[in-house]
Each structure stands twice: as C-alpha cells, then as structure tokens.
N, C-alpha and C positions, 0 to 999 in steps of 0.2 A: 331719322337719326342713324347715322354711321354704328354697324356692330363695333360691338367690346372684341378684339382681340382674345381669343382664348384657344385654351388646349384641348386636343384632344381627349373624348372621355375614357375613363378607366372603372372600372371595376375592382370593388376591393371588400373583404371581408371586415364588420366592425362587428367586434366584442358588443354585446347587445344590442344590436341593429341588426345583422346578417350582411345580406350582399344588396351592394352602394353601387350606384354607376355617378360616377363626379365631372363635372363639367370645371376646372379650375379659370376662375376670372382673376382679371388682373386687379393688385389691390392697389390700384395709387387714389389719393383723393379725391380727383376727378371722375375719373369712375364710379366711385362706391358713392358719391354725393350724388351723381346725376343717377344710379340706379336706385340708392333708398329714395331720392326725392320722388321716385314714379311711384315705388311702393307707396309710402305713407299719405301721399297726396291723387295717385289716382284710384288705390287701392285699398285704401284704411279701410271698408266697409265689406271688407270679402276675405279679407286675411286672418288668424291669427297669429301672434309672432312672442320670444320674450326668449329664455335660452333653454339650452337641452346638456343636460351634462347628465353624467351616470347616476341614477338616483335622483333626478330631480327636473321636470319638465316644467316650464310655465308658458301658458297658451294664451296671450291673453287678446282679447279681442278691444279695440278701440271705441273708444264710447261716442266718440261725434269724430270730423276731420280735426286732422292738427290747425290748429291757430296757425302757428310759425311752423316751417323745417329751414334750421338753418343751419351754420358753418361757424367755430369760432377756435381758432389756437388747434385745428385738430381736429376737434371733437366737433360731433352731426349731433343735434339737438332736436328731437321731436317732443313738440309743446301741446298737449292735449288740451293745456286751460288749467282742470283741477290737478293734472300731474303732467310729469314730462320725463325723458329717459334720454341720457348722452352715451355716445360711444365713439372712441376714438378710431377717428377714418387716416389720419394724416398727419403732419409732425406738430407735434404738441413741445413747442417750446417754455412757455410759461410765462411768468413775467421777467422784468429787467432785475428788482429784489427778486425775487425766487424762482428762479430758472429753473426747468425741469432737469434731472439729472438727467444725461443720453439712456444710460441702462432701463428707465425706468420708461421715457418715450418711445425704447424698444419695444418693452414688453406690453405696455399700454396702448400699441396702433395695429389695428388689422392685419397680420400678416396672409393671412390664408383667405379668401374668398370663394364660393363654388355653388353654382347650380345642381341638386343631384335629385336623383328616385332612387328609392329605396323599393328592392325589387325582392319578388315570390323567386321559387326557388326554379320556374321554369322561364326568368328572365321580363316579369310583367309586370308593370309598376303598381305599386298598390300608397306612394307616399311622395309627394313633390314639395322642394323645399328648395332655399335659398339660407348659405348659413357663412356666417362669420367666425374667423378666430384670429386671437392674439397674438404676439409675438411668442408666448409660453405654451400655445397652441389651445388654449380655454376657451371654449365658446361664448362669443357677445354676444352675440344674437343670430338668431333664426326665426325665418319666419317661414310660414306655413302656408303653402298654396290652398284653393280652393280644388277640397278633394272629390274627383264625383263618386263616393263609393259613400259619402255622407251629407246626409239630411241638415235641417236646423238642427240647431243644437247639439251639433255633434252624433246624431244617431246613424247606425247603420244603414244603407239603403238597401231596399230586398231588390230595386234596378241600378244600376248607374246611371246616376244622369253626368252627362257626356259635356254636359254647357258648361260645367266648371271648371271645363281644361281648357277656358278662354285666357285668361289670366298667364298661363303657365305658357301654351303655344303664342301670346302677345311676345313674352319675356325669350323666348328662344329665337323668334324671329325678329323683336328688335333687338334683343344684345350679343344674342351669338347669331346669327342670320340664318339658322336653322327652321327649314318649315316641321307645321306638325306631324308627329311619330305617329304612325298609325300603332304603335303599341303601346302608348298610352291609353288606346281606347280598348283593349283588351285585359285592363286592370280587373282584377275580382281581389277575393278575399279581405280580412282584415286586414283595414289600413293602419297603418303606426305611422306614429309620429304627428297625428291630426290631423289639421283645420281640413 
C-alpha cells in the first residue's frame, strides 16, 4: 500500500491531556475509508475505540468482526450485527427531496484526522491513538491502540509487553512510511486514554 501523505508531527499542549505529539492525515474519503476499513476489519479484536470529549470517554471494545464496513452518501458504516455506528468521512449530500444543507455537510464530515501519543513529561509515550473530528472540531471517534503498559482488561502491567506496539508501528509504516520509534518502547507510567 502506497503511504498517506501527511505532515510533519507537532507537539502541543491539551487542556486535560497534557503534551500530544500529532501526526496530521489527510481527510478526504479515500483515505479515511481505506484507513478505518483496516481498523475495523483487521483490527476489531485488539482495539478499543468510541469518542473522547472533556468529561466523557467511551472505550468500547467490539463484540465479534463487523458483518459489513461500508460507504453510503458520506458516511462509513461499521455493522456489528446487534449494533452499528456511522460517521461521516466524505460529502454527505442527501437525497434528491431532502438535500443536505452545505453548512450542515460541513459540520457533519471529518475535518481533522491525526495519528498521535500522548506523552510523559520527559517526551515517552505512554498512550497511542488515531482520532477523528468534525468540521465544528468535535470528536467522532477515536480509537485506541493496543497499549503495552496494559493487561486484559484494562489492567496495569507491573512489565510492558512490547508486542502490542504491533498494530501501532503496522499503521506508521503502512500510512505514514515511518519505521518503528524506538521510544515507543521506552513508554512507563500511567497510560491515559486506554485500550
């Protein structure tokens, strides 16, 4: 697979988060369809994902593979079976009777896309993530790498294990063609932000 185009990372301070190093991806629907379709279908079983706003995290982990991941007016649909969740990747026109307003297929389609770690204060990742927002800048979703500083279940590990920054150096080296960071593997502390 040819890398995603992207930007140089940056560093930046978030009101409760602390300090972010961000990878910015491009968001066109191409993109974000070919990069959720790996998530959700090679990944669903190792991820958490759902959204993170101030006050209110949802982590949730997939119960079987999706049935379907598909594309319709826009919006990426992942079908679980008993539930399923859309978000709008691309231009969501609507129907022929009821068109979407432009303002509202603004606000409604991905505008921000970003690879980032969320890092200690001596620059060492302790949180790997992949996260979406909107034209209003709201988060649709994030999802949650597989972090080695945690066990099943979400528990602490008194080691790191090291194998669950597979996932995360796959995603750097097929979307940004970045090999892995060896400071990744010098993460401790508590992780935030989960899976």
């Amino acid at each position: 697979m040819t890398t995603i185009p992207h930007s140089p990372a940056i560093i930046q301070t978030e009101p409760g988060v602390g300090r972010v190093e961000i990878v910015a991806l491009p968001t066109d629907e191409t993109t974000l369809f070919t990069l959720l379709q790996d998530v959700f279908e090679n990944w669903w079983d190792q991820i958490a994902f759902g959204t993170l706003i101030q006050g209110a995290v949802f982590e949730i982990h997939a119960p079987n593979a999706p049935r379907k991941v598909g594309l319709l007016d826009g919006y990426l649909t992942v079908d679980f079976g008993d539930w399923h969740f859309h978000i709008c990747i691309g231009e969501n026109k609507g129907t022929r009777r009821n068109p979407t307003d432009p303002e509202v297929a603004r606000v409604r389609r991905t505008r921000r896309a970003e690879m980032i770690r969320i890092l200690n204060s001596d620059d060492t990742p302790r949180s790997w993530q992949l996260r979406l927002f909107n034209g209003s800048g709201e988060n649709q979703l994030t999802v949650f790498f597989p972090n080695p500083l945690l066990g099943p279940d979400d528990r602490v590990l008194k080691e790191p294990d090291w194998s669950h920054l597979h996932m995360w150096d796959t995603f750097r080296k097929r979307y940004l063609g970045l090999e892995p960071d060896p400071r990744d593997r010098e993460a401790h502390g508590l992780p935030c932000g989960g899976h």
